[in-house]
N, C-alpha and C positions, 0 to 999 in steps of 0.2 A: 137358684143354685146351679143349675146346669148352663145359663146363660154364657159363654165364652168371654174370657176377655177382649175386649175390644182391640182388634189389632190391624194391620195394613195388610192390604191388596196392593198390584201394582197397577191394576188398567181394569175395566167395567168390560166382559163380552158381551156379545151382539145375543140378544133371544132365543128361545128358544126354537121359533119360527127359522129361522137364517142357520142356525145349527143344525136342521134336522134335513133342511135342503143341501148343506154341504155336506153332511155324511152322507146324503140320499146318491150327490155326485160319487166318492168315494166308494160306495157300494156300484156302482152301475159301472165302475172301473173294473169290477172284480163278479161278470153276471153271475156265477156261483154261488155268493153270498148274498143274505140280507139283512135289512138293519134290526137288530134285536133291542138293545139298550143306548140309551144314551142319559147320558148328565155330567153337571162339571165335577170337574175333580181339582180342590185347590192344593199345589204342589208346593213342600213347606221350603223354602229358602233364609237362610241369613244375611241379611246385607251389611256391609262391614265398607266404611270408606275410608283408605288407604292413601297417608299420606305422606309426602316423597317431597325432594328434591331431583329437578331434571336436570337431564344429563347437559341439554343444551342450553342453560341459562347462561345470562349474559353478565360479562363478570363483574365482579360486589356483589353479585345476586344471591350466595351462598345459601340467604335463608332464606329465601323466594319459596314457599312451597304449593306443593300443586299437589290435588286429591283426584282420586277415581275410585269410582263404585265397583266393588266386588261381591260375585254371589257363592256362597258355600253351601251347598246340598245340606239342607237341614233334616232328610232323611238318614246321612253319614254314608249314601250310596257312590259316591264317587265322581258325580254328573258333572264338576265342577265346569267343565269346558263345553259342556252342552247346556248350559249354564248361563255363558257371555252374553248371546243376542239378550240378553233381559234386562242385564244391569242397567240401561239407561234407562227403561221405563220407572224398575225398583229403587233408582235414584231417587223419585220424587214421588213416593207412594201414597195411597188413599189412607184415609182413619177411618175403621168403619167397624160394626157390631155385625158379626157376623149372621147372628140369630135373625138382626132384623136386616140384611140383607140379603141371607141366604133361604133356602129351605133345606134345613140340616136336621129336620124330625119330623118331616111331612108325609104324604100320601106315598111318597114315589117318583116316577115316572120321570120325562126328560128335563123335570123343576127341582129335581132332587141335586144335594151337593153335597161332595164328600170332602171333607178335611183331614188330610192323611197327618198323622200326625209329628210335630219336632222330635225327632231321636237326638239330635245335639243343643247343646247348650249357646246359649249365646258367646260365654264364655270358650270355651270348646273351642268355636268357630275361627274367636278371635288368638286364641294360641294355634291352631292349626295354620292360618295364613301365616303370623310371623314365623311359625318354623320352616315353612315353606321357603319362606324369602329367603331368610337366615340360613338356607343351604346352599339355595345357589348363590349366596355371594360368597361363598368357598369354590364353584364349582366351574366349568370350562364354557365359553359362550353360546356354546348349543345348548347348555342349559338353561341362561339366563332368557333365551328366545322360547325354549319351552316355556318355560315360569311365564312370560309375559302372554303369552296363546293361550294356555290352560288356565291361566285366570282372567282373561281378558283384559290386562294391563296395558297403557298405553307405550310406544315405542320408544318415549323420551324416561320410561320408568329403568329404573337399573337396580339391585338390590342393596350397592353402596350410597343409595339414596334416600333408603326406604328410612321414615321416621316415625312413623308411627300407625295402627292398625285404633279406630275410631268409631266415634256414632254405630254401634250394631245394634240394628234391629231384625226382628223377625216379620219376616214378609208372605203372603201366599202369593202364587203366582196359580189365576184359575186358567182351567184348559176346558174344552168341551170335549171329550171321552166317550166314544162310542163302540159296543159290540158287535160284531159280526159273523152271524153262522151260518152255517152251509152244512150240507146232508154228508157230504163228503168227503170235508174238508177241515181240522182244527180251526176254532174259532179263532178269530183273527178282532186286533183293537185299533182304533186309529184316535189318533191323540192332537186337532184343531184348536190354533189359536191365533192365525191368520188367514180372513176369509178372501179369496179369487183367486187370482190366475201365477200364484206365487213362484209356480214351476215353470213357466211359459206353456201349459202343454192345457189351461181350461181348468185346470181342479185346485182345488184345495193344498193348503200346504198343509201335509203330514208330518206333525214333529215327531220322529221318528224313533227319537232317543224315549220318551216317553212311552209310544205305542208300544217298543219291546220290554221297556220298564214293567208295564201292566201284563203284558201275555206271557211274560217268566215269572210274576206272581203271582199265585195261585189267589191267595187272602184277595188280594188287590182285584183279582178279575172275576171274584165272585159279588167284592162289595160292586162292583162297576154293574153285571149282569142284574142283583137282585134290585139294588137300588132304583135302577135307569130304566125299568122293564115296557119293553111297547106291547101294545097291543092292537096291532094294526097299522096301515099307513096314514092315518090321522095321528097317529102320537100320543093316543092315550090311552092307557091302561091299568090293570088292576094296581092298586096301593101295592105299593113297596112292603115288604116284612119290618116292620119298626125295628129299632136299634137295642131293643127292650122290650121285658115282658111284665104284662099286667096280671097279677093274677087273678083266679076267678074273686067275686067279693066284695075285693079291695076296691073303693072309691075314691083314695088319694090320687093327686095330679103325679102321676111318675117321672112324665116326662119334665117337670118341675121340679120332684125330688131326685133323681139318679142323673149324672153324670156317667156318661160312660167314658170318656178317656178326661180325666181332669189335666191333662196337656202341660201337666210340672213334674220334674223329676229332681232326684236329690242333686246332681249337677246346677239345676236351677238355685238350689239352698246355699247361698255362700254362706263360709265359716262354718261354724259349727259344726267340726272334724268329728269332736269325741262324741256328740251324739248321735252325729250320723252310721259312727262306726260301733255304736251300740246298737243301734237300731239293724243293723246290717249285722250285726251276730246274732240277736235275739232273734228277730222276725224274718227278715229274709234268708238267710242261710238254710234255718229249719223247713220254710215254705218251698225253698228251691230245691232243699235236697231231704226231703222226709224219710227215703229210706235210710239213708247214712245216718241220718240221727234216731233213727228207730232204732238202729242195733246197737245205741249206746241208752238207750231206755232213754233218752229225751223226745219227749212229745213238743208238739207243731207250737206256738205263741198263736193263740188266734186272740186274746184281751191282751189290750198295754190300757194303761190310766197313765196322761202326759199332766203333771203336773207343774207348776210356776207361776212367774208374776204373769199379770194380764199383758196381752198386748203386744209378747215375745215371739208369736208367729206357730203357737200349737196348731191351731188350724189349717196355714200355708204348710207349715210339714209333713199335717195329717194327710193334705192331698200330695202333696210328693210322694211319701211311701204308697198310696194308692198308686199314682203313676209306675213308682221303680216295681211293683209287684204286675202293674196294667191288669192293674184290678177295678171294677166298676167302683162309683164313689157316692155315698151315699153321708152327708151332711146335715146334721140334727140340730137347731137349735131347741131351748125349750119350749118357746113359741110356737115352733111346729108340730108339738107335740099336746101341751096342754088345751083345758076346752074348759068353758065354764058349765059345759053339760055333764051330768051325772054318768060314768060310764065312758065317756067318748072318748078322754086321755088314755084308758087302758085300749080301747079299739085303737086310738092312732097309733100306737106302741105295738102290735099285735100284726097290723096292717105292714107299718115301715119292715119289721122285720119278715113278713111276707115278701113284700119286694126284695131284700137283700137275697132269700133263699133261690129265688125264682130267678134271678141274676146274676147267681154267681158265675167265675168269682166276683167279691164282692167285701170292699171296706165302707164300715157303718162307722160313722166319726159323732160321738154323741158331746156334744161341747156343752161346758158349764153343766155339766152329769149332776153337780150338785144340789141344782136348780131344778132338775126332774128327779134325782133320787136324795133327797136330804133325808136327814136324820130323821125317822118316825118315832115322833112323839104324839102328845094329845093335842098340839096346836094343828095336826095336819087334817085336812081335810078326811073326807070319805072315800073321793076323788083322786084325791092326790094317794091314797093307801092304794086304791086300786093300780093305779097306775105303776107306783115301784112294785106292784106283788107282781104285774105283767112283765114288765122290762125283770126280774128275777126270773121267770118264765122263759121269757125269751132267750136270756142268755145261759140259759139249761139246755135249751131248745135247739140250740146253734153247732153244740158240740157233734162234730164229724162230718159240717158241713162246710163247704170251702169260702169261709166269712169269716174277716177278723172284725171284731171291736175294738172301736178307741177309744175313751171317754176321756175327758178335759174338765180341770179343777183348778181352782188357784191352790188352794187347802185341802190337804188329801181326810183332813178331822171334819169337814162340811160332808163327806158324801156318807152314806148309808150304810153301818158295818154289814148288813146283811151282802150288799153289792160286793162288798171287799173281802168279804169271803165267797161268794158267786163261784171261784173258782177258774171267774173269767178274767179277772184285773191282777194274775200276780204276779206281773210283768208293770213296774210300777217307774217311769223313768221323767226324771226333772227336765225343763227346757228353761235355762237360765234365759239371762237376758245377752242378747246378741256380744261377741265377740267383736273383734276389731275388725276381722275379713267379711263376716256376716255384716256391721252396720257399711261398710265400703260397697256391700254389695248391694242391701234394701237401699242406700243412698243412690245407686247406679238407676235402678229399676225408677224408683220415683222421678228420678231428671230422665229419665228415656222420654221421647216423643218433647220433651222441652227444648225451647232453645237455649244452649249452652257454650260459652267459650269452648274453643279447641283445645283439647287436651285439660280440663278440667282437670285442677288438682284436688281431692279428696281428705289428703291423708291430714290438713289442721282440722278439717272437721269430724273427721272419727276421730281422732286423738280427745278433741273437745267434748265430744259426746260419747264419751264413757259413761255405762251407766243407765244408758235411753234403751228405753223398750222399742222393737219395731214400729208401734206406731207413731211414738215422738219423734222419728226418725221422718218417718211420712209428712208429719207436721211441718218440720224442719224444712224439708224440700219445697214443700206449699207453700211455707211462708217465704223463701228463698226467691220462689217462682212469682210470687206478689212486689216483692221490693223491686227485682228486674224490669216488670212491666209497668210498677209505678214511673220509673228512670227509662221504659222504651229502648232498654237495650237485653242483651244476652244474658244469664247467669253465670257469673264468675266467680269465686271465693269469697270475693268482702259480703254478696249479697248473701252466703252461706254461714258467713260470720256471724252477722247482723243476724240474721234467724236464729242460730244455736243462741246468742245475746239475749232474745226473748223469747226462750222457752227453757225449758228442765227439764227432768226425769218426772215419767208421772210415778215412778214405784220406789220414792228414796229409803219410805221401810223394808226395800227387799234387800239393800245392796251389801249390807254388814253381813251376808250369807254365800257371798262368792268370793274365790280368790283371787279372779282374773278380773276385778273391779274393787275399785281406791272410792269410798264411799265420797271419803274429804273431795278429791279431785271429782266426781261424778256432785255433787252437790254444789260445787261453785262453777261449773260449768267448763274446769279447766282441767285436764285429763293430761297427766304422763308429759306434762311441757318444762315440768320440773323447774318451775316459777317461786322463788325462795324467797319469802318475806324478810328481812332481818328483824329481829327481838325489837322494842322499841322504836322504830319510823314510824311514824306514820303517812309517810306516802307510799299510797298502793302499789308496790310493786309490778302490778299487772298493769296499770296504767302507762307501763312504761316501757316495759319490756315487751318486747314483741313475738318472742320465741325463733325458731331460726328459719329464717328465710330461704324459699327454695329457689329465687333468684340465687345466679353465681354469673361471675363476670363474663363466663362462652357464652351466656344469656344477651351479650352487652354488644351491638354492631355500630360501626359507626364514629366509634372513640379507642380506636389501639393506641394509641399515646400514651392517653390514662388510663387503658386498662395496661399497656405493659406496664408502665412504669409501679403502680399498686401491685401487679406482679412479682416484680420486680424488689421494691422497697418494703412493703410490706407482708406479703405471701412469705416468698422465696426463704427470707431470714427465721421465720417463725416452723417453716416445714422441713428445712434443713440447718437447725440451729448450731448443728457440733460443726458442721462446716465452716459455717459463718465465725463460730469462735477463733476456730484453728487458725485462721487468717485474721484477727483481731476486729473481726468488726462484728456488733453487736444487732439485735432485732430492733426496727423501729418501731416506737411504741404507739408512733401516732401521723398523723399527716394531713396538712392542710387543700380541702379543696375548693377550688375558687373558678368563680364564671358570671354570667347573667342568671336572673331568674328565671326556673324552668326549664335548665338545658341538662336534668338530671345528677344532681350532685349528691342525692338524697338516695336516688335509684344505684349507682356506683358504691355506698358506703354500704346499703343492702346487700348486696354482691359479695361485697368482702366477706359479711359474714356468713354470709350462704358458703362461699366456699370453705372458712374455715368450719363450718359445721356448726357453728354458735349462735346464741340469741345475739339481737339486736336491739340497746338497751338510747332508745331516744330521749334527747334533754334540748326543749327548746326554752324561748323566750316566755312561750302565751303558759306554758302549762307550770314554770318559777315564779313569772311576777304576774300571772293573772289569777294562782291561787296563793300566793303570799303575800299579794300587800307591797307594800314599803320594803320589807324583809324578805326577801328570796334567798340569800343567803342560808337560811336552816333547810330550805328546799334542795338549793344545788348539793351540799352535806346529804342530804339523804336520798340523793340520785342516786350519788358517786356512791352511796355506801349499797344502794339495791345493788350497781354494777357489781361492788367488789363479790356482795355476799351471792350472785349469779353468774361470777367468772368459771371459765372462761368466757369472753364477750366482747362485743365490739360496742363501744360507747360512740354514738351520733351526736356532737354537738350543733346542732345546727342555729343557722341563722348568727354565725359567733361574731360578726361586726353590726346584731345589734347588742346580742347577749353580754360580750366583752367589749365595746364599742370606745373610739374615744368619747372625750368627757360629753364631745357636746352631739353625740351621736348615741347615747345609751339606753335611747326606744323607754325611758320611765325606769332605767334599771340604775344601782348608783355606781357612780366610776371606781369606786372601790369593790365592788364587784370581782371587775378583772382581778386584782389581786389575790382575792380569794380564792376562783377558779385557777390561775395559775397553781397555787399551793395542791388543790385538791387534784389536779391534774397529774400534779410531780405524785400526791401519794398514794397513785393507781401504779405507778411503774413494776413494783415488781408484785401485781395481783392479778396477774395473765389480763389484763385489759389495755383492746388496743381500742385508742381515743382516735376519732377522725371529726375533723370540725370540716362547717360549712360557710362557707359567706361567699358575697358577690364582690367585694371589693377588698381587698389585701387591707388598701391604707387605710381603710376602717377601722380594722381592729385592732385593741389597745394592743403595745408594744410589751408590757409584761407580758401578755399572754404568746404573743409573738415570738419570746425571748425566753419562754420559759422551758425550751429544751422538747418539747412535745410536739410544737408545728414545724421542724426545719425543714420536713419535706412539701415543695407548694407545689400542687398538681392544678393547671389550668383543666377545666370542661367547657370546653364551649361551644356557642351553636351546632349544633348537628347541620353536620354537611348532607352534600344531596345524598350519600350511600346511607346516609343514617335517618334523615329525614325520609325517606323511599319504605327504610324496615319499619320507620314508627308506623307509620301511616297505615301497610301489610299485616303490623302485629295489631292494629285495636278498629279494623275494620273485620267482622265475621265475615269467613270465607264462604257462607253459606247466601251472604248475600249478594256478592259478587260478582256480577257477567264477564265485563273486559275493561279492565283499568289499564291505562299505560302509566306507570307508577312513577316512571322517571321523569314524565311530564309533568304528572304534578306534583314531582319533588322539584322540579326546577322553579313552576310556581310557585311555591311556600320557601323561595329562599329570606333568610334572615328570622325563620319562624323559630321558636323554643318546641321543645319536645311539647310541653305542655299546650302548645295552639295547634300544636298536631294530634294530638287527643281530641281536641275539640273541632278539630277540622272533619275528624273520624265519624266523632257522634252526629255531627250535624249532617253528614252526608247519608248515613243508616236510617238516620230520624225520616229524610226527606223522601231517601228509596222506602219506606215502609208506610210510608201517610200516601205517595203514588202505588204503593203496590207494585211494586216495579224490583231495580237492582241497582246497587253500586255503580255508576258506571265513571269514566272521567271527567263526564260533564258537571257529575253532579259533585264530584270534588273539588270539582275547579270553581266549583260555585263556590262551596263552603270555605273555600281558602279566602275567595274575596271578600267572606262575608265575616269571616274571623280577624285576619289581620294580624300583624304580627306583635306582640309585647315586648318584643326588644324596641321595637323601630320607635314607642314610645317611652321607653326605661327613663328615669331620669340621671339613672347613672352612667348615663350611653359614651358622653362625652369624655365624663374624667376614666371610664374604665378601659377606653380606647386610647387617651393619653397614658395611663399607666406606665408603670414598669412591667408590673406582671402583667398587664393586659396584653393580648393578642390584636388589638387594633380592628377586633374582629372580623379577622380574614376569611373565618369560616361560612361569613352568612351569605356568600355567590356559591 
C-alpha cells in the first residue's frame, strides 16, 4: 500500500562512491566546512510537449507542426527557467518503481532518497503554459523573447503558432544533495548533478538554483540533514530516523501499512465538482480552521462513510483528501485485518489504530467496512464479534485525536448499526459514478505512458460511456491499448470505439439512481449522441448514423477548390439563409462529388457535417443490397426515413454510380433502383437534410438520379497534389517517431498516389522503424512508397475518367 506509483525519472546518477568524492571537492573549496550529509533528492517536474507551428516554414507548410519539451516546476515554486538545461533529457524519460529503485524507507545515510512531493497537478501545469503563451501573443516582442528563455522554447516558436499543450507527464529529476557545516558559519547545501570540470576551474558543477532552493527551506534542509547523515569520512553512519513511527507492541509491517504522502490531491480528481465541494466543507474547512467553527458549536468531521456503486474511485479519493489534508494514509482492506486465529482480528484492529495515533496526523481509510463490521447476528463468528467490539473501541478511542476515519460500503443497510451510531460515521456522503469531466479525466490517466495519436480526441468516448464506473473505464483503455498493438500502431478513437463496442457498465442496477445519467443511453453503450430510432424500421439506426464528426473542412489541406466551393455552395446558403433569400436564391440541398478512388471524397462529405455541427447519416451499396437481398428498396425507405427522423444532417450517398448506376453498371442493384432514390431524395428537401453523393465516374450514374434536382452541383476531388500528399503523409505518421523527414521529397515521390496509398505508405514506414527500433526517417518512406505504389496508376477507370467531361485529365498526379 505504501508502494509509489510507478513513474519516470529523467537520467540514472553516478553512485554513491563518485558523489561523496564530488562534494568531498566542494567542501575543500570552502576549508571551513565539512561534509555532514548527503543523499539524492528527486526534484518533482511536469513535462508537457508543446506543439507549434514555426515561424520559418516553408510555404504550403501552414500545418507543418513542430514540438518541444517543456518543464513546469511541479513543486508550483517558480523554477521554470532554471528549469530549461533538463528538458531534453525529460524528453525521453525512464519508467521505473520507485520503491525498487530507490531507498525511500531505508537505514539512512548517502543511499537514502528523498521524493519532494507534486504541489501541482498535471492539469494545472498544462493550463499554466497555455495561459502563458496566450499572453504574450497579446504582448510586445520583449515578451515573446522572454516567454521563449523562461520556458526554454525554441527561436522558430512564436505564440501565433502555438497549437497546442500535449503528452504531460510527471517526471522526477534526481540531484545528489549535500550538507555542509562549519563551527562558524550557517550551514551551507550544494546541489550535484554534473560530475567534473563543468566550470573550467576543476570542480563540480553546483546547481545553484536548487542549492538556495534547499537552504531557504527549512522542512527541506532538515529532511536533507537527518536523512543523508555521515558519520565519518567513510560515508557511513547511524540509520536515519524512519519516516514513521512503530509503536511499542505492535508487530504489523508499518512500513507496508502507512503511506506517508499518498502523492494525490483533489486537483488530481477530475470532475466530480459537487463532491469535492462537499468534501471541502464538511472535512476540510472544519480541520483547517477548528477555532472558527468551535465558536459556532460545530465540531471537527473526523468519520465520513463514502458510499456507492463499486469501482467509482472511493478509495482514489480517499487518498486525495488524505493528500489535500497531507495527512499520513493508512489503507484497510478486510484482508488486512481479518485472521482465522481466535483473537487476532480484534489484535490487528487494535494494532492498525495504534499506528494511526502514533502518526498523526493521520487518515485510516477502512474500505468495504462492511466486510469487517456487518450486521452481528448468530451466523458471525466469535471472531468476527471480537473484532467489530474492537473497531467500536477504537473509533471511541480516536476522539480528540488528530485521525479521521473513512469507511467504504456499497450499501449503507450491510454495515453494523452499532458502527452507525459509533458517533464516528455521521458524515455519510455518496460517490456516484464518474461524471463527464471525471470519466475524460480517469480516460487521460490510463492512456498516459501509452502510445497515442496527437491530440487524441476523447469526447465520443465519454459521451459513449455514460454510465461506466472508473474501473470500466480502465478496462476501456486496456482494451484500446490491445487493439493498437494488435494493428502496431498508435491509439486513436476508432481503437477506443471498438473497446467501449466490447464492453458495458459493470453497475446497470445503479443507474436509475442518478440524474446526470440516462440508464437507456448508459445501457446500449450510446450516451447523449441523441441517435433517434423511428417507430417501425427496422434498420438500426446506429448502424448508420455516425454522430457528428469532429473533422471540419480547416481540417482539409490540399483541396481549396473543393473546399471553397462546399463553402461556398453548400455552407454559405444554409448559415446565412435570410441573405440568400433576399437576393432569390435558395440553399442547396445536395452536391455531387466525384474523383478516383481514395482521394477522399468520404473524408470532404465528413467535414461538412463537422462543420455544420450534425450527425453524419451513411447509405452505401454493401450495407442496402448486402442486407436486402433482391429488394433494397425497403432499405433505402428506411435510411432516408432514420435521416429524416435524425435531422438536421448530412446524408453520404456513397458509391452512387454503383448504387444508382446505369443499367448495366448497377453492382446487383435493379436499374429501377435509381428511380426510387430520385423520389426519396426530392422527399428529404424540405427535412433540414443535405444529401451529398459519391462516385468516381459522373457518366456512371443513372441520369434520373442525375436530373433529379439534388446533384446540380459537381465538385471534382482529385489526386492530392504534392501540398496535400506532403499533409497526409505528416498527419498519420506519429511525431513521436520521427527523426528528419524531408516531406517534400517524398511527396514528389508518391506522385499520382490516392490519399489512401499514403496512409499506407505511413503505416508501413512506422511498422518498419519499430521492428529496427530506430525512427521514421526518408529513407524508409521512400522505401514504402516503392513498395506501395499507387491505385490510380492501376484504376481501371483511368482512361475513360481522364477522357471525361468532368474529368480533370488528372493533372493533379505530377
Amino acid at each position: 500500500m505504501t508502494t509509489r506509483d510507478t513513474t519516470y525519472v529523467d537520467r540514472t546518477l553516478p553512485g554513491v562512491g563518485v558523489a561523496r568524492d564530488a562534494m568531498g571537492e566542494l567542501a575543500a573549496a570552502e576549508p571551513a566546512f565539512d561534509l555532514d550529509a548527503l543523499c539524492r533528492v528527486l526534484y518533482p517536474v511536469v513535462r508537457a510537449r508543446v506543439a507549434y507551428r514555426p515561424v520559418d516554414g516553408w510555404a504550403g507548410d501552414d500545418d507543418h507542426r513542430r514540438h518541444a519539451f517543456v518543464l513546469v516546476d511541479g513543486l508550483g515554486k517558480g523554477h521554470e527557467a532554471d528549469l530549461t538545461s533538463y528538458a531534453a533529457s525529460a524528453g525521453n524519460p525512464e519508467h521505473v518503481d520507485l520503491d525498487e529503485r530507490y531507498d525511500l524507507h531505508g537505514d539512512g545515510g548517502p543511499d537514502a532518497t528523498l521524493p519532494m512531493r507534486f504541489r501541482r497537478s498535471d492539469r494545472e501545469a498544462a493550463e499554466l503554459l497555455r495561459a502563458r503563451i496566450e499572453r504574450a501573443a497579446d504582448q510586445e516582442p520583449d515578451a515573446v523573447e522572454e516567454l521563449r528563455s523562461g520556458l526554454g522554447l525554441p527561436a522558430d516558436f512564436s505564440p501565433d503558432g502555438f497549437v497546442s499543450v500535449d503528452d504531460v507527464t510527471r517526471v522526477y529529476l534526481p540531484f545528489w544533495v549535500a550538507a555542509f557545516t562549519s563551527d562558524e558559519h550557517p550551514d551551507r547545501f550544494g546541489a550535484v548533478r554534473e560530475f567534473g570540470t563543468a566550470d573550467g576551474r576543476g570542480r563540480v558543477h553546483d546547481e545553484r538554483w536548487l542549492s538556495q532552493y534547499v537552504s531557504e527551506t527549512e522542512a527541506v534542509m532538515d529532511r536533507v540533514r537527518s536523512a543523508g547523515r555521515l558519520d565519518g569520512a567513510d560515508g557511513t553512519g547511524p540509520a536515519a530516523e524512519p519516516a514513521f513511527t512503530v509503536p511499542d507492541g505492535v508487530e504489523l509491517n508499518v512500513e507496508s501499512l502507512l503511506e506517508t504522502e499518498p502523492g494525490r490531491e483533489f486537483a488530481d480528481v477530475g470532475g466530480m465538482a459537487d463532491l469535492k465541494a462537499l468534501l471541502e466543507e464538511r472535512v476540510l474547512s472544519p480541520l483547517r480552521e477548528p477555532e472558527r467553527y468551535r465558536e459556532y458549536d460545530l465540531g471537527v468531521t473526523n468519520g465520513i462513510l463514502f458510499h456507492g456503486p463499486p469501482g467509482c474511485g472511493k478509495t482514489y479519493i480517499a487518498g486525495a483528501l488524505a493528500g489535500e489534508l497531507d495527512h499520513n494514509f493508512v489503507e484497510l482492506s478486510p484482508a488486512d485485518l481479518t485472521s482465522k486465529w481466535v483473537g487476532e482480528a480484534a489484535e490487528n484492529v487494535q494494532d492498525v489504530f495504534a499506528v494511526a495515533r502514533a502518526n498523526q496526523p493521520c487518515l485510516v481509510f477502512l474500505d468495504e467496512i462492511d466486510a469487517v463490521a456487518a450486521s452481528r447476528d448468530n451466523d458471525m463468528t466469535n471472531s468476527e464479534q471480537q473484532m467489530v467490539n474492537q473497531l467500536l473501541t477504537e473509533l471511541q478511542a480516536v476522539d480528540g485525536e488528530d485521525v479521521v476515519v473513512l469507511g467504504a460500503t456499497n450499501f449503507l443497510a450491510d454495515v453494523d448499526d452499532a458502527v452507525l451510531r459509533s458517533g464516528r460515521f455521521d458524515e455519510r456522503i455518496e460517490v456516484p459514478p464518474p461524471d463527464a469531466d471525471a470519466r475524460a479525466a480517469i480516460l487521460r490517466v490510463h492512456l498516459a505512458g501509452r502510445p497515442t495519436v496527437e491530440d487524441i480526441d476523447l469526447s465520443g468516448t465519454v459521451e459513449r460511456t455514460e454510465g461506466y464506473a472508473s474501473s470500466d473505464l480502465e478496462l476501456v483503455a486496456e482494451t484500446a491499448a490491445r487493439e493498437a498493438l494488435a494493428e502496431d500502431c498508435a491509439i486513436d478513437e476508432s481503437h477506443l470505439r471498438a473497446a467501449v463496442g466490447e464492453t458495458t457498465t459493470s453497475i446497470p442496477s445503479w443507474l436509475d439512481r442518478y440524474d446526470h445519467v440516462d440508464p437507456a443511453a448508459a445501457a446500449t453503450g450510446v450516451a447523449e449522441e441523441n441517435v433517434r430510432q423511428p417507430p417501425g424500421v427496422d434498420l438500426d439506426a446506429a448502424d448508420i448514423v455516425e454522430g457528428e464528426p469532429s473533422l471540419t473542412l480547416a481540417d482539409i489541406d490540399g483541396l481549396p477548390d473543393a473546399v471553397e466551393r462546399l463553402r461556398e455552395r453548400v455552407l454559405a446558403p444554409l448559415s446565412d439563409a435570410e441573405r440568400y433569400e433576399s437576393y432569390g436564391v435558395g440553399s442547396l440541398d445536395g452536391a455531387l462529388l466525384y474523383g478516383p478512388p481514395g482521394c477522399g471524397k468520404s473524408t470532404l462529405c465528413a467535414a461538412v457535417a463537422g462543420d455544420l455541427g450534425v450527425p453524419l447519416v451513411r447509405v452505401t451499396p454493401a450495407r442496402l443490397a448486402g442486407d436486402w437481398g433482391d429488394d433494397p428498396s425497403e432499405a433505402l425507405d428506411a435510411a432516408f426515413e432514420v435521416a429524416r427522423a435524425n435531422a438536421p444532417c448530412v446524408v453520404l450517398v456513397d458509391d452512387l454510380d454503383v448504387l444508382a448506376g446505369t443499367d448495366h453498371r448497377s453492382g446487383g442493384i435493379p436499374s429501377a433502383f435509381a428511380h426510387q432514390l430520385r423520389g426519396a431524395l426530392r422527399d428529404t428537401r424540405d427535412d433540414e437534410v443535405v444529401v451529398l453523393g459519391a462516385a468516381t465516374l459522373v457518366d456512371h450514374v443513372a441520369t434520373e438520379v442525375l436530373h433529379s434536382g439534388c446533384f446540380d452541383e459537381r465538385i471534382e476531388v482529385p489526386p492530392p497534389d504534392r501540398e496535400r500528399r506532403a499533409a497526409v503523409l505528416r498527419e498519420h505518421v506519429d511525431d513521436r517517431l520521427v527523426e528528419s523527414v524531408d516531406w517534400r521529397a517524398v511527396a514528389d515521390r508518391a506522385a499520382g498516389y490516392a490519399v489512401a496509398d499514403l496512409e499506407t505508405v505511413a503505416t508501413l514506414a512506422m511498422r518498419a522503424a519499430l521492428r529496427a527500433d530506430g525512427a521514421v526517417t526518408t529513407e524508409r518512406l521512400l522505401d514504402a512508397v516503392a513498395e506501395t505504389g499507387s491505385s490510380i496508376e492501376n484504376w481501371a477507370g483511368l482512361d475513360e475518367y481522364s477522357d471525361s467531361d468532368h474529368g480533370s485529365g488528372l493533372r493533379y498526379i505530377s
